[in-house]
Steps between C-alpha positions, in 0.01 A plus 500: 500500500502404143849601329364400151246347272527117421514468055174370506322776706692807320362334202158513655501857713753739238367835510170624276402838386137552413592609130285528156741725268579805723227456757530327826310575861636604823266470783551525922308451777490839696571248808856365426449226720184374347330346815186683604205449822204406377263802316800713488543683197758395244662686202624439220706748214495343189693701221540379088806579407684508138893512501467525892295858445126541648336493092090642486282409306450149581179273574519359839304176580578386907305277726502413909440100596556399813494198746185646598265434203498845398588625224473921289582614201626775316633684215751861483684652258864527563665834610829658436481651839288293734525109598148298474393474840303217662371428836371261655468340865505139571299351813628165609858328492562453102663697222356738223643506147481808313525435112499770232538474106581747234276456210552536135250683245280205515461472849716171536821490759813583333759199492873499602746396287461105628115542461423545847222788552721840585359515891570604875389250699530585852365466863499543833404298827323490818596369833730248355559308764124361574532347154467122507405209317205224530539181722810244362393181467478302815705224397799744354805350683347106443508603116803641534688183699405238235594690217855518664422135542431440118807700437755278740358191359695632181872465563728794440681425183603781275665498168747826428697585190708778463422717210703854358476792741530846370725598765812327574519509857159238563378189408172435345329206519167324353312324783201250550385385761349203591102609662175395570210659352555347116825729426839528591648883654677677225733793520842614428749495803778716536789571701851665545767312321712280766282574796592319827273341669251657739572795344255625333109710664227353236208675305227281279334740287150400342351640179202661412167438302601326161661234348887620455848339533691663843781710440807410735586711796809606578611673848789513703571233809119374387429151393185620262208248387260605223248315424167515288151423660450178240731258536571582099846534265731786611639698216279337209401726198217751511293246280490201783398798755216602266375157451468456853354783593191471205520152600524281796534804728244687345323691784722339760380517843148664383316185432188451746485077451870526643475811767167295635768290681790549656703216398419569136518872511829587301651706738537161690815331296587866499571519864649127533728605259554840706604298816707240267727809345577625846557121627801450239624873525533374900688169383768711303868442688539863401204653694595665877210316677420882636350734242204374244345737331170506252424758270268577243202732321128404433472127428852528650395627790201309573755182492753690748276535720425193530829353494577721824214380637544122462884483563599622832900523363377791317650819637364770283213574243482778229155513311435768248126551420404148621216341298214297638479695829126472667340276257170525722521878554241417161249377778511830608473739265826608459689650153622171325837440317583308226491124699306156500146552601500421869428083599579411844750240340716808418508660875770235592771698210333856610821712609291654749420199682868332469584827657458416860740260450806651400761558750728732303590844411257557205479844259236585293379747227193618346353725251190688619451476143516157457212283420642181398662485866174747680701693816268367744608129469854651534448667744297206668788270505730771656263436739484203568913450555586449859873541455713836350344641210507794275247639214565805274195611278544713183250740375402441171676223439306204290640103484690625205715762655564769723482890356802686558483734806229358624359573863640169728479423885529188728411318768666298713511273823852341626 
């Protein structure tokens, strides 16, 4: 089990409340466990609330989509006494979202305070387990042997300078690596002071979405590695970040001339650089030769999941809200997320089909509220892990955040 959250995915997964002023939602599934047999009936209690107190009075907006096409709407006005109810039944393997508004005078969604519309969003699933994914590519594992190919032809030279660390007892270092794929790894490294060798369990942590300097991470008897999906400057002013992100990473990774091949898609340097980082981590005289762990959220966890799928010395995954899961459950009609329309060049990076590959323990999360990350391509590379595995799944909760007190359960297979 997890003991705590890497930097880098606290950063990404710290704890929302659906707030605009006073007002936020609570909302339940009448089902805790929110896993239901097809056609059977599903509730949901959705209650507006304003400093944590049912409030009346309010115009309701909510709507049902599904994996199933369908989709209803509806409007209520809020009650100081009764939750909005909705039901609805879902008839093949898939998840419903339940959505619902508050609207202002006009008739438009009310904002939070970071300009986010003031929503539950919600959902519940069916028959979880039948969920899968189209056809891989045939030719998945012949991809995958000459890009480890490309990378060895690259020799393992890294250059490291210590830099200031906030806390006295580690080092901090500033690391590039040597890759293929156009540029180098990049990260900060840190470690105990005066560890001995072989003495240290390892963790690489990957970042999400964005163009951002790492922040180093510290953790007892841990040799730590963060690094940034680019291959760019670690702790650089906001201004160089912003320059690359409106320019030459503009819309990284969503660019259909690139994602039309596999070998040009950007996720590709991204993932030679993924296996680099945990190369040199494995070449540090500090490092046990036992425990290597990868961690991280979204983007983050899209690259940890590969990572434990294309090094065997890795020995444990933790993904939170992995993005990119099920590119091709598009093909078939399922909710989409915030991703890269779906090319088959991109089905050799999908989590869901590196999945089958990874020999460690691996935990998950997911928001049945979250549709930058949809549940169902969670929940389809659960499935598709062979080895020990665990996946909790919070009511309510979006990519942003979890609601406090929300409705949680898990499933697992050792």
């Amino acid at each position: 089990m997890l003991k705590r959250l890497t930097a880098a995915a606290a950063l990404l997964f710290s704890s929302a409340v659906l707030y605009a002023g006073t007002l936020s939602f609570k909302g339940d599934c009448e089902k805790p466990r929110a896993v239901f047999e097809p056609g059977e009936k599903m509730v949901f209690k959705i209650q507006l609330l304003e400093d944590d107190k049912p409030v009346a009075g309010k115009k309701l907006k909510w709507t049902r989509s599904g994996d199933d096409k369908k989709t209803e709407n509806g409007e209520a006005v809020s009650s100081a006494t009764e939750p909005l109810i909705v039901t609805t039944t879902l008839e093949q393997p898939g998840f419903v979202r339940i959505l619902v508004s508050v609207l202002d005078e006009t008739g438009k969604p009310l904002k939070t305070d970071k300009g986010r519309d003031l929503a539950f969003d919600g959902g519940a699933g069916v028959r979880l387990e039948r969920l899968e994914s189209i056809p891989e590519p045939k030719d998945f594992d012949a991809f995958w042997a000459k890009q480890k190919a490309k990378l060895a032809a690259v020799p393992l030279k890294a250059t490291v300078t210590e830099v200031p660390s906030k806390n006295p007892a580690f080092q901090v270092f500033d690391v590039k690596v040597d890759c293929a794929g156009g540029k180098p790894v990049s990260g900060y490294l840190t470690k105990p002071k005066d560890a001995a060798p072989k003495s240290l369990q390892a963790q690489v942590n990957f970042m999400g979405y964005g163009v951002a300097s790492p922040n180093p991470d510290t953790a007892p008897k841990t040799l730590s590695f963060t690094v940034n999906a680019h291959g760019i400057e670690n702790g650089r002013d906001a201004d160089y970040y912003k320059k690359l992100y409106d320019g030459e990473l503009r819309s990284y990774a969503f660019k259909p001339a690139e994602n039309a091949d596999p070998e040009t898609a950007y996720f590709n340097g991204m993932m030679l650089r993924v296996m680099r980082a945990l190369e040199f981590v494995k070449s540090q005289p500090e490092w046990n030769g036992k425990t290597l762990i990868v961690a991280g959220g979204s983007q983050g966890g899209l690259q940890a999941i590969n990572a434990a799928a294309l090094d065997p010395d890795v020995t444990k995954c933790f993904v939170y809200k992995p993005w990119c899961c099920d590119l091709g459950g598009l093909t078939l009609g399922r909710l989409r997320g915030w991703r890269p329309e779906y090319t088959e060049a991109l089905a050799y990076y999908d989590p869901v089909n590196q999945a089958k590959r990874i020999k460690c323990e691996t935990v998950i999360t997911a928001g049945l509220g979250d549709y930058t990350c949809p549940p169902s391509g969670v929940t389809i590379l659960y499935n598709n892990i062979k080895a020990p595995k665990r996946i909790e799944y919070t009511q309510g909760a979006t990519h942003g955040g979890n609601p406090p007190g929300a409705q949680k359960f898990t499933i697992e297979a050792k």
